[in-house]
C-alpha positions, 0 to 999 in steps of 0.5 A, spaced: 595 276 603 601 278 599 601 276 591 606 278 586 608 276 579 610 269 578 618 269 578 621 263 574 628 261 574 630 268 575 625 271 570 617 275 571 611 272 568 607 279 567 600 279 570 595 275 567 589 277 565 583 272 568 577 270 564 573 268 570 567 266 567 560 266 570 557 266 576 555 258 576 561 256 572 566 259 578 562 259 585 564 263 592 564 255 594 568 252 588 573 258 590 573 256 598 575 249 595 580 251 591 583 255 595 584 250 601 585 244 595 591 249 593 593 250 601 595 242 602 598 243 595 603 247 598 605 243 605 604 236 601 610 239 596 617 236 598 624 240 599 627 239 592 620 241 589 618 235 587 611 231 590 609 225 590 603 221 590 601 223 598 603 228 603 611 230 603 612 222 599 618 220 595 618 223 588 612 221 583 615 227 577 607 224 574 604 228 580 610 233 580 607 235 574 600 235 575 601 239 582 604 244 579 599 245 573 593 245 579 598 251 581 599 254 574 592 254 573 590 258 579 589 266 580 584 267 586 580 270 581 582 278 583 587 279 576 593 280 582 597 275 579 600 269 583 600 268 592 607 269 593 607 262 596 604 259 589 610 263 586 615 260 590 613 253 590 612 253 582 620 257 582 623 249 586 618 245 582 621 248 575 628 247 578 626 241 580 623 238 573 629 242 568 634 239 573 631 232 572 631 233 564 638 235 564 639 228 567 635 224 563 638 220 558 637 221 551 631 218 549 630 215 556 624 217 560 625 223 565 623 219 571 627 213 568 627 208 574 621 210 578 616 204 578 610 206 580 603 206 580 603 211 572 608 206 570 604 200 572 597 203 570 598 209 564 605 207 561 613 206 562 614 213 560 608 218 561 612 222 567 615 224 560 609 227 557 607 230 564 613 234 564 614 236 557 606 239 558 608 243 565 613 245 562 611 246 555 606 251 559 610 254 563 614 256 556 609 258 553 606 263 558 613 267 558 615 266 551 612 272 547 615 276 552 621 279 552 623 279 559 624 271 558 631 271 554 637 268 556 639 262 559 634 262 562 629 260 556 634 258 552 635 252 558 628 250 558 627 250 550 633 245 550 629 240 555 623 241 551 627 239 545 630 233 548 623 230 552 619 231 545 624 227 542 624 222 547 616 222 547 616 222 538 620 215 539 616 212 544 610 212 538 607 206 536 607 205 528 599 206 529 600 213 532 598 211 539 602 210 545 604 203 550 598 199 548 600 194 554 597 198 560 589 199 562 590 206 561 593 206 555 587 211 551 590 216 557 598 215 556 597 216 548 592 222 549 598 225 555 603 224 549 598 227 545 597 234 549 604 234 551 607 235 543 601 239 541 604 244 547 610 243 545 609 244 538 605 251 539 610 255 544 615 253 537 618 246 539 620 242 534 616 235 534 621 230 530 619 222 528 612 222 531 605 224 526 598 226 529 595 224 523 597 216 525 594 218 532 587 220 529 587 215 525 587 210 531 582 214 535 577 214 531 578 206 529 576 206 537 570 208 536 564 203 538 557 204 534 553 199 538 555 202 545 556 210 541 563 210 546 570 209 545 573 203 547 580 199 545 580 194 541 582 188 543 590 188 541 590 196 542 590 196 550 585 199 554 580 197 559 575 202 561 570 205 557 569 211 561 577 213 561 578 210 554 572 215 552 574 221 555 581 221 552 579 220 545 574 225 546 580 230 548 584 229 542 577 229 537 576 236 541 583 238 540 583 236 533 577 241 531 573 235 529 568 236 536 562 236 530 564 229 528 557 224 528 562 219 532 564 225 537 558 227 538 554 221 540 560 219 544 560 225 548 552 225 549 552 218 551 557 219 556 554 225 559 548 221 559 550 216 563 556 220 568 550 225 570 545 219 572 546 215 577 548 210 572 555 211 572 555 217 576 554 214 582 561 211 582 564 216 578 570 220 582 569 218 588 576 213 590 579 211 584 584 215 582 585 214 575 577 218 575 581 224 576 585 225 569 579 222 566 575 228 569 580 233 567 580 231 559 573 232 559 573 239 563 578 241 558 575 237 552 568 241 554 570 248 555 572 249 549 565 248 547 561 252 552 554 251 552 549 247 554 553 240 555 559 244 558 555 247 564 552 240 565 558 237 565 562 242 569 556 243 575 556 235 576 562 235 577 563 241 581 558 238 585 562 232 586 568 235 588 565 239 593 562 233 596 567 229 597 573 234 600 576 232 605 577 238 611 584 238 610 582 241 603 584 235 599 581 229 595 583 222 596 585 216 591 585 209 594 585 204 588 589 206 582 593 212 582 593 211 589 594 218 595 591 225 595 596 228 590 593 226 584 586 227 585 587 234 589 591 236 583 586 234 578 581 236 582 583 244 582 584 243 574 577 241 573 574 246 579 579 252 576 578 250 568 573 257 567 578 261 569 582 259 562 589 260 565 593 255 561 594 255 553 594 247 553 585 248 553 585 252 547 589 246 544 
């Protein structure tokens, strides 16, 4: 199969170097599995470059977004660089992402007028935070080289500036993000990921404070239940959502040797891996997805014991629920194929440690 290396905008990405871990971590089946979740990907992306929450489906720059970091994090495991395929469809999901942020108005939200399910259940301007993570990756990628100059770069660095500037407004006094959705942990831990990408490719973060956030994280801290959980008044919803998304910011922060942590992630491994909770966890409801993805990237900074159990269980899970045309399949709250297959690949591909945003 022909493989090329990743041309964006006119520019080249070297080759990546792959860590592909172990054996177990990255199995031949997880691999098939990958690559046929990869397959539908790319037939399910519209003409514009764009996804949407099913097959060819009216615009979700949400799932646009996770698509194309489902693809970014692929490398087929051989240091060969990129499918041609994957290559193209990242070239028009980029243009497509550069030329809605151009549009955008100034502290607006970047899919401003899109109302669907991300808007009712994450959060007004989560497409936003999205964007500036897939594009803040992709920036990153390229930036230490001296192929990415130009305008080219200088394009792209000026939409960053402007959707971290859209993000830092929406932040709540208390550090966190639209505390009046169920998923609110989620959106407040995806404007969280989003600056702290940004930041790190050399964006300068105006107006918004991680230390507010933290703050606000650990005050979800539940000692009778060892999880986090929303306040009443601090939105939320779900213990299992609002767990994984604080555990990816503490994670992040370096603070994963924190008591409260520790006990939060051992109490939720214990109860997703038995059947207490496993048995209904990614399975048909969208939002379990993200949920997974924060912990997969949570997690392998950490390796060890508590990362192998978690990434085996939900490879399993994965694997299992497939469907024969390579995608995964959402029936309630974030509902379609594009989401859960994007996060699906993200959490499968994780021991590759293609993205940046897993060491933040």
């Amino acid at each position: 199969m022909r493989r090329c290396l990743i041309i964006l905008i006119g520019l080249c990405l070297p080759v990546l170097a792959f860590n592909t871990g172990g054996a177990e971590e990255y199995s031949l089946k997880a691999q098939k599995s990958v690559k046929d979740g990869r397959i539908w990907l790319l037939k399910a992306q519209n003409k514009d470059g764009s996804w949407g929450m099913d097959h060819k489906s009216p615009t979700d720059v949400s799932a646009t977004c996770l698509a194309g970091l489902a693809l970014l994090s692929s490398g087929d495991n051989e240091r060969e660089g990129y499918e041609v395929e994957t290559s193209q469809a990242l070239q028009k999901c980029v243009a497509f992402l550069l030329q809605r942020a151009k549009k955008a108005r100034a502290g607006r939200d970047i899919a401003e007028g899109e109302a669907g399910e991300f808007q009712q259940y994450v959060g007004q301007n989560v497409a936003t935070y999205f964007a500036t993570l897939f594009l803040s990756q992709i920036y990153g990628m390229q930036g230490t080289h001296a192929a990415f100059s130009g305008d080219a770069s200088a394009d792209m660095k000026e939409s960053l500036q402007k959707l971290t500037d859209t993000i830092a407004l929406c932040q709540d006094n208390d550090g966190s993000w639209h505390k009046n959705t169920y998923a609110s942990l989620q959106s407040t831990t995806m404007a969280w990921m989003a600056l702290r990408s940004a930041n790190s490719t050399g964006i300068n973060i105006r107006h918004a404070t991680v230390d507010k956030t933290l703050k606000f994280v650990r005050k979800q801290f539940d000692p009778a239940q060892k999880l986090y959980q929303a306040r009443r008044g601090d939105g939320g919803g779900n213990v299992i959502y609002d767990t994984t998304s604080c555990l990816r910011i503490m994670y992040g922060s370096g603070l994963r040797e924190e008591k409260e942590v520790v006990a939060a992630m051992d109490t939720l491994l214990s109860k997703l891996t038995a059947s207490e909770w496993g048995h209904g966890f990614l399975t048909n409801t969208g939002e379990d997805y993200p949920a997974a993805f924060f912990l997969s990237h949570a997690l392998v900074q950490e390796g060890g014991a508590r990362w192998q159990k978690w990434h085996r269980f939900a490879t399993d899970r994965f694997l299992k629920l497939q469907n024969k045309d390579g995608s995964w399949t959402a029936t309630s709250c974030l509902r379609g194929r594009t989401v859960p297959t994007a996060c699906a690949l993200l959490c499968l591909q994780t021991p590759l440690r293609v993205l940046p945003v897993q060491d933040l």
